[in-house]
N, C-alpha and C positions, 0 to 999 in steps of 0.2 A: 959730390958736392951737396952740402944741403941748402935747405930755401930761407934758410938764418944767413947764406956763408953770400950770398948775392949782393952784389954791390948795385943798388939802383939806378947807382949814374953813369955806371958802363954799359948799360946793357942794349942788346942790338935796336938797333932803333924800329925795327917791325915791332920789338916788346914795348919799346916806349911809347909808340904810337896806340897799343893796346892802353896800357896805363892812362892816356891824355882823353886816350876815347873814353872809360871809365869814368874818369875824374869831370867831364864835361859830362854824362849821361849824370854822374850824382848831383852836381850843380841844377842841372834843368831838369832834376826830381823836384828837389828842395823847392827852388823859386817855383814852382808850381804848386806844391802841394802843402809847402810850411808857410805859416804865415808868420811865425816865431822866424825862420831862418830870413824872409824877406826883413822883415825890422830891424836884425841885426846888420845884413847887407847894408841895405841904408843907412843904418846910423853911422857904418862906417865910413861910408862913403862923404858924408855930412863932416865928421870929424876930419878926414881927408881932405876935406876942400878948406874947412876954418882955420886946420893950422896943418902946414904944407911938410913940415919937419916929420909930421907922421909918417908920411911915405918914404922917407928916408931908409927912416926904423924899420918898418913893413917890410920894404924889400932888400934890407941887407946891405944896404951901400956903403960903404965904408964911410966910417966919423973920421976925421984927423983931430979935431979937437975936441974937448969938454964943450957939452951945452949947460947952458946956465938956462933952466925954466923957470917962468911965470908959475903962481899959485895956480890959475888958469892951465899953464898949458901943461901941469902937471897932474891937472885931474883929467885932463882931457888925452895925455898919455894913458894915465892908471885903466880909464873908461876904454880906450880903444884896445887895450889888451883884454882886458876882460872878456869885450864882444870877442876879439882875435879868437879866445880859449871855448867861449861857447860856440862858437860857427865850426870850430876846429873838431867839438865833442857831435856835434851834430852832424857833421861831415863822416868822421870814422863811425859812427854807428850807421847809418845810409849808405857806406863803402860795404858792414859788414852783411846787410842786408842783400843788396846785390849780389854780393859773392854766396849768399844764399841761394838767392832766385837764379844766380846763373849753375850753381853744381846741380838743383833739382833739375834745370832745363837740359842740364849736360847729362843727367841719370835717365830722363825719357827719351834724346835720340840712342841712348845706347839700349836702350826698353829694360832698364834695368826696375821701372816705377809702373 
């Protein structure tokens, strides 16, 4: 099997639990060390609370009907995806970092460095 052929959302939950633990160590890099990635956090958060229909979007919930948007709440859709696409770019680059920092860690217990 190769590492293309992995389905993410089956996999044994000791991998998943690796995954979660990742993805919470890249989060509380960022909010520590970005001050770009805290301003986007918040701004979404801010849009999240002014109009509640974003969290919808955000997490997937199923629409059954057409939404008719405000001028308003259509730039404040456009805006929250945007931050979505930047947090998202800043995120996989900081994923790919780690998986850096962790094979050189992985190459000194094996004294390969």
């Amino acid at each position: 099997m190769r590492i293309s052929e992995i389905d993410l959302y089956h996999l044994p939950g000791w991998m998943n639990a690796v995954f979660e633990q990742v993805e919470k160590q890249c989060e509380e890099e960022l909010e520590r060390e970005s001050e770009t990635y805290r301003k986007i956090i918040k701004e979404e958060h801010t849009l999240l609370e002014q109009f509640p229909f974003l969290a919808t979007l955000a997490d997937g919930d199923e629409i059954a009907e057409g939404m008719e948007l405000t001028v308003e709440e259509a730039r404040a859709l456009s805006r929250f995806l945007a931050l979505e696409d930047d947090r998202r770019g800043i995120e996989a680059v900081k994923y790919y970092l780690l998986g850096g920092r962790g094979a050189v860690e992985m190459m000194e217990l094996l004294g390969l460095v």
